[in-house]
C-alpha positions in Angstrom: 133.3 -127.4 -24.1 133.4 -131.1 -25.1 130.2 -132.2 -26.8 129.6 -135.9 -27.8 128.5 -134.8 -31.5 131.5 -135.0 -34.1 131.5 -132.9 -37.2 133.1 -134.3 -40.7 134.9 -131.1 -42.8 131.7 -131.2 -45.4 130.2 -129.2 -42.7 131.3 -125.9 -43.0 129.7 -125.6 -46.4 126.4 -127.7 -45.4 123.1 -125.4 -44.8 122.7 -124.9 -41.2 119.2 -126.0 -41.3 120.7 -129.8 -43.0 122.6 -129.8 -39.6 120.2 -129.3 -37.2 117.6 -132.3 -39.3 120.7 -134.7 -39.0 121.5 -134.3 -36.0 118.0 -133.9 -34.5 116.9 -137.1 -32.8 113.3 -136.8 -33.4 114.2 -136.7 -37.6 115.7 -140.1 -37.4 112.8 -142.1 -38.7 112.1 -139.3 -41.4 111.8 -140.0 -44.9 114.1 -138.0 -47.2 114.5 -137.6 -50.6 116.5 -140.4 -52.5 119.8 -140.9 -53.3 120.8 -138.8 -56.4 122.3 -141.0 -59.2 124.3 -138.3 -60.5 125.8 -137.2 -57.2 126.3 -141.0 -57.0 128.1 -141.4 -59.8 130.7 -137.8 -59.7 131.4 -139.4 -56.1 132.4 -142.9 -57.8 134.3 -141.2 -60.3 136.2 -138.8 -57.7 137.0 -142.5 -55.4 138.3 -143.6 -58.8 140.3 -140.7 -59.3 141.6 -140.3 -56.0 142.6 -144.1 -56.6 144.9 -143.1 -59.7 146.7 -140.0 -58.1 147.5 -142.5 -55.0 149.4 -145.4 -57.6 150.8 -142.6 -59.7 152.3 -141.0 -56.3 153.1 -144.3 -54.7 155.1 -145.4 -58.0 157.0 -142.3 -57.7 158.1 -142.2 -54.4 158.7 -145.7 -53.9 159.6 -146.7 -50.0 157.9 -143.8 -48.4 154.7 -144.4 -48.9 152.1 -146.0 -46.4 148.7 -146.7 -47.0 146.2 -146.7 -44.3 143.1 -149.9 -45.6 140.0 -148.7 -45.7 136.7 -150.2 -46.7 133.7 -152.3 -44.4 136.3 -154.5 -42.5 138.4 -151.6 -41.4 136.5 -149.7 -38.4 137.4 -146.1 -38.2 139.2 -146.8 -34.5 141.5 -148.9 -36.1 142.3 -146.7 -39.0 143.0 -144.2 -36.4 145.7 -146.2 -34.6 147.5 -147.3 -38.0 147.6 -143.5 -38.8 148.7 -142.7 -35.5 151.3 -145.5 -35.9 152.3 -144.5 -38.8 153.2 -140.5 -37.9 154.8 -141.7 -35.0 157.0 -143.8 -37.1 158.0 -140.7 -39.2 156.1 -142.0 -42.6 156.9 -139.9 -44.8 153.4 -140.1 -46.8 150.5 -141.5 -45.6 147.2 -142.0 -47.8 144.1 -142.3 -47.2 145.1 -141.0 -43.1 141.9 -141.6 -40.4 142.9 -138.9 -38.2 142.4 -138.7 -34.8 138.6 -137.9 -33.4 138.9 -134.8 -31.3 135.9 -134.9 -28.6 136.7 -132.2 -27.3 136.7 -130.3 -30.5 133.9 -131.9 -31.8 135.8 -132.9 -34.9 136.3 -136.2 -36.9 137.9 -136.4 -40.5 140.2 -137.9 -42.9 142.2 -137.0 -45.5 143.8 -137.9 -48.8 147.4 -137.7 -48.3 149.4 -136.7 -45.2 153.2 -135.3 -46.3 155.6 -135.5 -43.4 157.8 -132.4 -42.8 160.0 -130.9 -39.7 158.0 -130.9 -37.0 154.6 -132.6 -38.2 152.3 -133.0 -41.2 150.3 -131.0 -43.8 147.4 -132.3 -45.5 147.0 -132.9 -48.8 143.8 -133.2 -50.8 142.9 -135.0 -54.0 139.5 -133.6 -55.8 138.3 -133.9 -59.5 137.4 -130.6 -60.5 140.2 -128.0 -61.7 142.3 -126.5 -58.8 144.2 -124.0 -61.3 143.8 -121.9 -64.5 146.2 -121.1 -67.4 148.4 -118.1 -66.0 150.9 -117.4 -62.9 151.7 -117.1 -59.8 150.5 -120.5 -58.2 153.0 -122.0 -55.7 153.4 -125.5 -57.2 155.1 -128.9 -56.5 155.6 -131.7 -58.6 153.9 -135.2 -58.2 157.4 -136.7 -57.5 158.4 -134.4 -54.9 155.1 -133.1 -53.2 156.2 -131.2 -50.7 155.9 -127.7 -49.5 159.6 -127.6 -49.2 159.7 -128.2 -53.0 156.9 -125.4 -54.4 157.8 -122.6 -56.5 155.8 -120.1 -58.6 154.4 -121.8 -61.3 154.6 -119.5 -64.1 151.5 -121.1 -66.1 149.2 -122.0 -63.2 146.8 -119.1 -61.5 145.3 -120.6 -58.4 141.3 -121.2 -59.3 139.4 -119.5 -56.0 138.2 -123.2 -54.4 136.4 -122.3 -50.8 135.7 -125.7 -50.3 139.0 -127.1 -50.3 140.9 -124.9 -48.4 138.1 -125.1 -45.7 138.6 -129.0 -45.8 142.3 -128.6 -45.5 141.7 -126.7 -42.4 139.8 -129.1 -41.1 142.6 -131.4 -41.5 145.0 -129.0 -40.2 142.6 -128.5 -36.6 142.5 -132.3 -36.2 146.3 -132.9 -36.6 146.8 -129.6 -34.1 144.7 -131.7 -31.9 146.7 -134.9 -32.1 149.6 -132.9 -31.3 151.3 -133.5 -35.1 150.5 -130.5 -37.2 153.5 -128.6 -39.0 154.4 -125.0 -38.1 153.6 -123.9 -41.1 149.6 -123.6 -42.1 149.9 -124.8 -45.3 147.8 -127.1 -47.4 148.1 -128.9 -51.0 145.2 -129.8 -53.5 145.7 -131.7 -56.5 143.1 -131.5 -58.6 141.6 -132.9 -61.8 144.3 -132.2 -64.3 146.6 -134.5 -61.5 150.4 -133.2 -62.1 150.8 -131.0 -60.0 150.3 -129.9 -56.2 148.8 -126.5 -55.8 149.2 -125.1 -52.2 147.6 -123.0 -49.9 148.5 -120.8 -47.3 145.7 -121.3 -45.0 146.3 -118.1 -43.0 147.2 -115.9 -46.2 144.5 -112.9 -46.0 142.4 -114.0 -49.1 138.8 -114.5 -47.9 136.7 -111.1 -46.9 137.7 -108.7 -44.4 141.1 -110.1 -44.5 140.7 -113.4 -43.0 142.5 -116.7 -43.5 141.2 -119.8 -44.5 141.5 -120.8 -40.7 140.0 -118.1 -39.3 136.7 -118.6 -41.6 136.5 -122.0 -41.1 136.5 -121.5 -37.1 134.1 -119.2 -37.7 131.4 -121.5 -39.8 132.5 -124.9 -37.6 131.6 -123.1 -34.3 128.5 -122.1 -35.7 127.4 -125.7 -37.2 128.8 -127.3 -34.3 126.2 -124.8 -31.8 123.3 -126.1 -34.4 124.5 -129.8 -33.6 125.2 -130.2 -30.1 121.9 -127.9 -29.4 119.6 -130.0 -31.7 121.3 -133.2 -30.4 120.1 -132.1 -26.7 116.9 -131.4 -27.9 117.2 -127.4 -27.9 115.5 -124.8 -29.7 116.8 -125.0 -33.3 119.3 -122.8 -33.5 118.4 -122.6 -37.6 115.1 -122.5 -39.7 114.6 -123.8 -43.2 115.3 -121.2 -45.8 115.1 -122.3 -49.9 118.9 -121.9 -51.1 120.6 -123.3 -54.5 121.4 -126.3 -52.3 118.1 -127.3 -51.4 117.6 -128.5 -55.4 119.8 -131.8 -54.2 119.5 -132.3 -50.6 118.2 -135.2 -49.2 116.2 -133.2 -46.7 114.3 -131.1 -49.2 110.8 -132.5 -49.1 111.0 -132.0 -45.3 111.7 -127.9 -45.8 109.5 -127.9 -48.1 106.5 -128.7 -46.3 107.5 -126.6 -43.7 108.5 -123.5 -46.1 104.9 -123.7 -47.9 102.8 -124.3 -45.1 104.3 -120.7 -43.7 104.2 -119.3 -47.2 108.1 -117.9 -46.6 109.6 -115.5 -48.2 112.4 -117.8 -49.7 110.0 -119.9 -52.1 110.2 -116.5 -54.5 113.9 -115.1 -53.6 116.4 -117.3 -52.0 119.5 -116.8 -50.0 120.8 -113.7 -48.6 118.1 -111.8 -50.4 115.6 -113.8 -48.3 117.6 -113.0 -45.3 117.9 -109.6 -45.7 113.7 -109.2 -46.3 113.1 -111.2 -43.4 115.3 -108.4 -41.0 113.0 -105.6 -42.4 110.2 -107.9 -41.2 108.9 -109.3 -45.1 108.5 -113.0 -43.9 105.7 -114.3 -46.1 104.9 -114.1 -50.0 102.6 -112.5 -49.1 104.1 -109.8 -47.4 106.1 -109.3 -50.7 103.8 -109.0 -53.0 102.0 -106.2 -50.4 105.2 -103.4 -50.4 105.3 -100.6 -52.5 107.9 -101.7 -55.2 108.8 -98.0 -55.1 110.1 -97.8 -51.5 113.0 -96.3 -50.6 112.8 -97.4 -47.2 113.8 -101.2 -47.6 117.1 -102.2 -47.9 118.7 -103.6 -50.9 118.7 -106.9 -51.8 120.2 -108.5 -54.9 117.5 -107.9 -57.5 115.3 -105.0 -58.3 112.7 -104.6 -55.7 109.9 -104.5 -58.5 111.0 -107.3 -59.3 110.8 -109.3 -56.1 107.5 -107.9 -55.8 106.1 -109.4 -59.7 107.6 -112.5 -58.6 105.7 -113.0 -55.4 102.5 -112.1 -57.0 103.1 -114.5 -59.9 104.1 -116.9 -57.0 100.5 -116.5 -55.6 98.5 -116.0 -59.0 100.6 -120.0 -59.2 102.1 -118.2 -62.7 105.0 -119.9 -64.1 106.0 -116.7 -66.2 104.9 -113.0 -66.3 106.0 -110.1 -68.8 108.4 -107.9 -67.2 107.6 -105.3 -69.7 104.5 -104.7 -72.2 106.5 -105.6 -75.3 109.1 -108.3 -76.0 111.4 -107.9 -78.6 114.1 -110.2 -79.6 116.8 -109.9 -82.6 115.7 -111.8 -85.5 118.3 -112.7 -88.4 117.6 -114.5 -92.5 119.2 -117.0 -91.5 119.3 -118.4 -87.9 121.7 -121.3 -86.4 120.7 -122.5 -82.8 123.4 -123.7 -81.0 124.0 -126.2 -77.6 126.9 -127.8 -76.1 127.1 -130.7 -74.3 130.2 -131.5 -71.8 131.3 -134.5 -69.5 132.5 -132.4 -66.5 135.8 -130.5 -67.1 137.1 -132.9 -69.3 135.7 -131.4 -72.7 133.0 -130.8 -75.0 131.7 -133.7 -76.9 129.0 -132.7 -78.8 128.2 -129.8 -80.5 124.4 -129.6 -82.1 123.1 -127.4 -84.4 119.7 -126.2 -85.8 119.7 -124.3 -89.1 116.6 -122.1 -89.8 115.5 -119.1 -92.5 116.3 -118.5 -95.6 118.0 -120.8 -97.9 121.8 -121.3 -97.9 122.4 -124.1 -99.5 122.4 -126.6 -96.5 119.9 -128.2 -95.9 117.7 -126.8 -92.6 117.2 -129.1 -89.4 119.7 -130.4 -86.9 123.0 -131.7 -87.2 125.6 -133.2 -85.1 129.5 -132.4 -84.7 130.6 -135.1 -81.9 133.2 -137.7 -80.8 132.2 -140.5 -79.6 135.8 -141.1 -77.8 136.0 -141.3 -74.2 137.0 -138.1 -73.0 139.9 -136.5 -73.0 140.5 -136.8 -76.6 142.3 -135.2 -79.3 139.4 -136.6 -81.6 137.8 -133.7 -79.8 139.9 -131.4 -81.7 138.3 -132.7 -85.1 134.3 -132.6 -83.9 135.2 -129.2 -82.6 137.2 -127.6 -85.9 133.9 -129.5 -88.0 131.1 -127.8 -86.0 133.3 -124.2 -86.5 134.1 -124.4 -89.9 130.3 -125.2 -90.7 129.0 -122.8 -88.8 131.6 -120.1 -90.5 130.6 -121.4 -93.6 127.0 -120.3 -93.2 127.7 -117.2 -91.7 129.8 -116.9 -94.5 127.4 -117.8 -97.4 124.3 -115.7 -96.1 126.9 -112.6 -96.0 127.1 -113.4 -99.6 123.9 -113.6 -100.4 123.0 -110.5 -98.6 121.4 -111.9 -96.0 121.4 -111.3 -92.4 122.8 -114.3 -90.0 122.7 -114.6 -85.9 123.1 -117.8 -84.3 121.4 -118.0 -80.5 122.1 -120.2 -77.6 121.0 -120.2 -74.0 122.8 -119.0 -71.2 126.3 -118.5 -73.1 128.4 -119.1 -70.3 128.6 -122.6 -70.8 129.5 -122.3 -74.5 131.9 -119.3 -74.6 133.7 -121.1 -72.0 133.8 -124.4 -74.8 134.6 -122.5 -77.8 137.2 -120.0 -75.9 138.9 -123.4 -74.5 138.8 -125.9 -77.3 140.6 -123.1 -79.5 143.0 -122.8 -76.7 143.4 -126.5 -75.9 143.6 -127.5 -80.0 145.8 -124.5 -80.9 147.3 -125.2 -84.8 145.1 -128.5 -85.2 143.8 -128.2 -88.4 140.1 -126.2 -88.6 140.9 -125.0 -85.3 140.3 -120.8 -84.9 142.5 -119.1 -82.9 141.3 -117.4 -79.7 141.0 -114.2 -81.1 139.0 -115.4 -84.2 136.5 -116.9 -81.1 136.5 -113.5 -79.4 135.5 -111.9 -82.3 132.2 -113.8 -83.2 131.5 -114.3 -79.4 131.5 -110.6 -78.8 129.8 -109.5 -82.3 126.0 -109.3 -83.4 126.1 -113.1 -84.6 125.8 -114.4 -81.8 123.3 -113.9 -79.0 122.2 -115.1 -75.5 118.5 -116.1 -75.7 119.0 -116.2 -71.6 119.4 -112.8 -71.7 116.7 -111.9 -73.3 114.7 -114.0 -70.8 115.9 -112.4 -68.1 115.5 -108.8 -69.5 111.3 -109.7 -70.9 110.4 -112.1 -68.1 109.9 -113.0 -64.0 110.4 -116.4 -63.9 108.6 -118.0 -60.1 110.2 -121.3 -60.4 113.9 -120.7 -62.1 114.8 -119.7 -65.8 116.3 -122.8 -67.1 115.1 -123.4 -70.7 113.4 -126.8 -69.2 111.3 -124.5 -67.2 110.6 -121.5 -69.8 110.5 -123.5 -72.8 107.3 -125.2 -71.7 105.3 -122.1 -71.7 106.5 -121.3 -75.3 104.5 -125.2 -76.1 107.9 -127.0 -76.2 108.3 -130.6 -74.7 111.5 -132.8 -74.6 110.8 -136.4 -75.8 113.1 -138.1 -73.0 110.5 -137.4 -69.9 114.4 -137.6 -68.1 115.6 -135.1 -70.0 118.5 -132.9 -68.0 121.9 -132.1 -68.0 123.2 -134.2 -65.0 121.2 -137.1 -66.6 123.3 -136.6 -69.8 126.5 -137.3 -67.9 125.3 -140.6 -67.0 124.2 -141.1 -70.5 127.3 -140.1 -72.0 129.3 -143.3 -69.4 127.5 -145.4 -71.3 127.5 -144.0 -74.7 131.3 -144.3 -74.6 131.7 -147.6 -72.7 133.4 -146.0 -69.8 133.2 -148.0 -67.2 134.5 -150.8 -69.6 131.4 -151.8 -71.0 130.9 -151.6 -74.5 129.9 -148.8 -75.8 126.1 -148.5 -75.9 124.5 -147.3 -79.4 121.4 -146.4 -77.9 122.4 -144.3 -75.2 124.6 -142.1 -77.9 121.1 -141.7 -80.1 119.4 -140.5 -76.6 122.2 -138.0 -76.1 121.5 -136.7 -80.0 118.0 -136.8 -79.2 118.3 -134.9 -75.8 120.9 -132.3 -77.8 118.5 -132.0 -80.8 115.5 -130.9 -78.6 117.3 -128.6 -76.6 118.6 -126.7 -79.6 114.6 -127.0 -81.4 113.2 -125.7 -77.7 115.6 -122.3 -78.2 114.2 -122.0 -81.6 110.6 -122.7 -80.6 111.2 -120.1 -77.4 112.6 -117.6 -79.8 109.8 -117.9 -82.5 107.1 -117.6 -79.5 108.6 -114.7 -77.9 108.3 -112.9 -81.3 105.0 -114.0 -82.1 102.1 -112.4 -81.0 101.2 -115.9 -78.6 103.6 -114.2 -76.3 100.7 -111.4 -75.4 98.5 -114.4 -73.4 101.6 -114.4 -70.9 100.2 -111.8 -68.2 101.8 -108.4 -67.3 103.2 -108.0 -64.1 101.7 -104.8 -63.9 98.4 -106.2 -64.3 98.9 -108.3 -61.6 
């Protein structure tokens, strides 16, 4: 079939619904949501990053390398010919490769890097998030030599499961079959944040469910996207409806489902996903119809979550209840002497702030927030130094209320985040001085002094619109002073704080990011102090619902 619509390799991963609206000719006037700064910025920071890996490359392979231009006086056509002129040539690495448009296919891409072996190309991405974690068995090259011909088992690299990329590097692989220069060998390299190495893929290796390849998914998700196109293109019966996922919290085309997704009362606006899905096939489309079954029947098939629970949320959905009690009494582990803790990190590059909010009895610190940050530009070893501070204080007063026969627990929210910091920094700043070792982290993160106020959210309450602490704190009376306050805010915040994009650094964004850090570790405390308290009682019962 060839079809005048041409798909990009971001497709694949896209909603279906985001498909059919861009592609749709009636949507084009439409007025979406705007641009998101921080999505702005991570895709400025990835050009720059991309930017570095290319001189770092070129420098090391000297004559070989060929750069295709790009920017607004280089029209895609002619990016095309100079990358077809340049694999017919036998370049042996081409950046920042146009590849050919395949109409018939319904494809158009680019790609990072193109490595010339016998008999063709493989593609070669460059992304900034971590394409490997510490252990073995990844199938490496170096930056120097980054060919396939070159990759061995890397015996301190695992390869870090990344859908995304090995569905962009089929992409690539389709349009250079297409062209008439892929390699016999369906293999694809990433190089990824850390940016020494080339990890690759085996794009037909049986890793993704039921045994498929890479390639055998992706033909799988581009037929289907490319049906949704062509047929809303034409002007066909969509061939997908709006359904709330995780992704619809940044797309552009939000306010658009949104409308649509109220105004028919679905099913999604209380469970998302493939829990939505699977509701709909047993024939619960509405809210309403959810908050109608029998939470006690057998009958329905099983969707991700407790059916009682689907059931509270939809009739706190409709009762327009934030929060409802899961069960009659809440009960939370209370300590002497209590330490709030929150993290705050700048992508994967560290942790540089570590706040803290002392409460209870007296230890011989004074009680309120403190700070344990660098004010470096990440990645720095000055890291090593906030990090051993904010450890060996927190020891200390876990430390001093065992001596005084006191009982000590220190709480953060959603511990993920912050096991994943303090299991890392011990790693990364092995023998710097302060420093625990991993096993002295495992300890405390496993034992009774430290506890996951998320958890205890989950567990007590149904939360209708998400269980982020800026969402439950509120009902516990607790309001951030920064009306902007939010994680992907803070990275923005933190750019400036440090002077990274060679300003100088900015003094008041650094007391903003203290400020931000300091209310999220007083909203924990405030959440855990309500949900002991005997406020928490106005919060209705789902049962009584």
């Amino acid at each position: 079939m060839t079809t005048s619509v041409l798909l990009d390799a971001g497709v694949v991963t896209r909603c279906r619904r985001r498909v059919h609206l861009e592609h749709d000719p009636t949507m084009q006037d439409t007025v979406t949501a705007p641009p998101d700064p921080t999505a702005e910025q991570r895709m400025a920071d990835a050009t720059a990053h991309r930017r570095s890996i290319a001189d770092e490359i070129a420098g090391l392979v000297g004559a070989g390398w060929t750069e295709i231009p790009r920017g607004p006086d280089h029209r895609a056509s002619e990016r095309e010919q100079l990358t077809l002129e340049a694999m017919a040539a036998g370049a042996p690495y081409i950046w920042a490769a146009q590849l050919p448009r395949d109409q018939p296919g319904g494809r158009r891409g680019a790609i990072d890097l193109l490595v010339a072996v016998p008999g063709g190309y493989v593609p070669v991405l460059v992304v900034r998030h971590k394409v490997s974690d510490p252990g073995t068995g990844a199938l490496t090259s170096p930056l120097s030599s980054p060919q396939p011909a070159t990759r061995a088992t890397d015996p301190a690299r695992r390869v870090r499961p990344q859908p995304r990329d090995q569905l962009r590097l089929a992409h690539a692989y389709r349009l250079l079959q297409a062209c008439g220069r892929a390699a016999g060998e369906t293999v694809g390299g990433v190089i990824g944040l850390d940016g020494d190495v080339v990890v690759w893929h085996d794009l037909e290796a049986p890793t993704w469910p039921g045994g498929r390849g890479a390639l055998d998914e992706y033909d799988a998700r581009f037929a289907d996207r490319l049906a949704i196109a062509t047929t809303a293109a034409s002007g066909g019966a969509a061939l997908a409806q709006p359904s709330r996922i995780v992704e619809c919290r940044t797309c552009p085309w939000w306010p658009v489902c949104q409308v649509k997704l109220q105004g028919a009362r679905d099913v999604s606006l209380v469970v998302r996903g493939e829990e939505a899905a699977t509701l709909r096939a047993a024939g619960v489309r509405t809210v309403d119809d959810l908050a109608r079954l029998d939470p006690n029947d057998e009958s329905l098939p099983p969707t991700g979550m407790p059916l009682s629970d689907a059931v509270g949320l939809a009739k706190a959905w409709l009762a327009d209840l934030t929060v409802v009690r899961r069960v009659p009494e809440i009960v939370v582990p209370r300590a002497d002497v209590e330490v709030d803790v929150d993290m705050e990190s700048f992508g994967d590059s560290g942790a540089y702030l570590w706040g803290v909010w002392l409460s209870g009895a007296d230890v011989g610190e004074r009680s309120g927030y403190r700070a344990f940050a660098t004010w470096e530009p990440l990645p720095t070893d000055d890291e090593a130094r906030s990090f051993a501070a904010f450890w060996q204080w927190l020891m200390m007063i876990r430390l001093r209320a065992s001596a005084r026969g006191l009982s000590f627990r220190a709480y953060c929210y959603n511990e993920l985040a912050e096991n994943r910091w303090l299991l890392s920094s011990a790693k990364r700043f092995a023998g710097k001085p302060g420093i625990p070792t991993t096993d002295q982290v495992q300890a405390f993160i496993t034992s009774d002094s430290w506890f996951d106020l998320f958890g205890s959210v989950r567990d007590h309450f149904l939360c209708s619109r998400g269980k982020g602490l800026k969402t439950i704190a509120p009902a516990a009376g607790f309001t951030w002073r920064d009306p902007h306050a939010s994680g992907e805010n803070s990275m923005r915040w933190y750019r400036d704080a440090v002077g990274m994009d060679g300003a100088a650094p900015d003094q008041g964004q650094r007391r903003r990011l203290l400020e931000y850090n300091e209310d999220d570790v007083h909203a924990t405390l405030t959440l855990r102090r309500w949900m002991t308290s005997s406020a928490v009682a106005s919060i209705p019962y789902v049962g009584d619902l």
